[in-house]
C-alpha positions as a Python dict, from the first residue, in 0.01 Angstrom:
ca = {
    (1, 'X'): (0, 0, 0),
    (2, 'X'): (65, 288, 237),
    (3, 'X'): (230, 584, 105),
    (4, 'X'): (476, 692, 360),
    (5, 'X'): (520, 1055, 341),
    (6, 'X'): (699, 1316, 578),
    (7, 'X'): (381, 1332, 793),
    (8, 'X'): (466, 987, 956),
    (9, 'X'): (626, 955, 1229),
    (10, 'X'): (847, 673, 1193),
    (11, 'X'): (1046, 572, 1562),
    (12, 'X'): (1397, 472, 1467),
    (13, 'X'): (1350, 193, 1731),
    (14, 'X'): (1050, 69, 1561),
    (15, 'X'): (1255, 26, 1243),
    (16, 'X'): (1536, -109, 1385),
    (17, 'X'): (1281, -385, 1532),
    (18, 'X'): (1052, -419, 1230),
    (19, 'X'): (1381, -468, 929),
    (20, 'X'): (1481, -787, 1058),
    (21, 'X'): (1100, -899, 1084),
    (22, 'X'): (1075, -773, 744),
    (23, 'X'): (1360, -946, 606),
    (24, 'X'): (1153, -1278, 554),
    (25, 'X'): (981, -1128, 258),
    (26, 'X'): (1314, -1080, 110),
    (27, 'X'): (1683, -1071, 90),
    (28, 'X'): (1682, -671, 67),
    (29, 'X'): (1747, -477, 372),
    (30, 'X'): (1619, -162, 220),
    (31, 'X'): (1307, -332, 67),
    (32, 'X'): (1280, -482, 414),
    (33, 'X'): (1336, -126, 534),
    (34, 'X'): (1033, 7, 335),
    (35, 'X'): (765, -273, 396),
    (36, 'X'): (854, -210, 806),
    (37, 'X'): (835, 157, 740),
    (38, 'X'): (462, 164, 591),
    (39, 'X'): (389, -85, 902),
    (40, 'X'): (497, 159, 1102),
    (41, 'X'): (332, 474, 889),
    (42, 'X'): (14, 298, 994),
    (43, 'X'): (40, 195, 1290),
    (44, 'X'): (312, 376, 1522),
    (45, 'X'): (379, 62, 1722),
    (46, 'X'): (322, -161, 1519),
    (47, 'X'): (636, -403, 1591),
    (48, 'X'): (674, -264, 1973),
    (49, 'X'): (324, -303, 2102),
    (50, 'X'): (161, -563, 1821),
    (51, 'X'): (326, -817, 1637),
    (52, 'X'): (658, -886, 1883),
    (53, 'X'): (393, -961, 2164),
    (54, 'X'): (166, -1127, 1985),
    (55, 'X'): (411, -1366, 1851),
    (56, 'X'): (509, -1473, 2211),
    (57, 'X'): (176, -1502, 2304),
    (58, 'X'): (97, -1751, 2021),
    (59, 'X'): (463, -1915, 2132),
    (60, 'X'): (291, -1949, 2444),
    (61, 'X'): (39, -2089, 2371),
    (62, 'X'): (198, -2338, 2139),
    (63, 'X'): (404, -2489, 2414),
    (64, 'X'): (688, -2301, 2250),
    (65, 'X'): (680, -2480, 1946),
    (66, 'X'): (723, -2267, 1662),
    (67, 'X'): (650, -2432, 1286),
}
């Protein structure tokens, strides 16, 4: 688990992208708030420039079908 400390730099956009993502794993916001928090502790765009593309791209490839 990543710690997420003062020392990250956490994008408000990036959270407001990655909590809804999040809220799959559970019916919390703020739990959903956390888990996209240490994404982002990690991995600055994490939501932006990683998983929101790569989720279309997979779409894409797909056909658009999405199971």
């Amino acid at each position: 688990m990543i710690k997420v400390t003062r020392a990250c730099k956490i994008s408000k956009k990036e959270l407001r992208l990655g909590t809804p993502i999040e809220m799959e794993h559970t019916n919390n916001r703020r739990v959903a708030r956390r888990i996209a928090a240490q994404h982002i502790c990690e991995f600055p765009n994490y939501y932006s420039k990683g998983l929101i593309p790569l989720e279309r791209k997979l779409k894409k490839l797909q056909g658009g079908k999405h199971k």
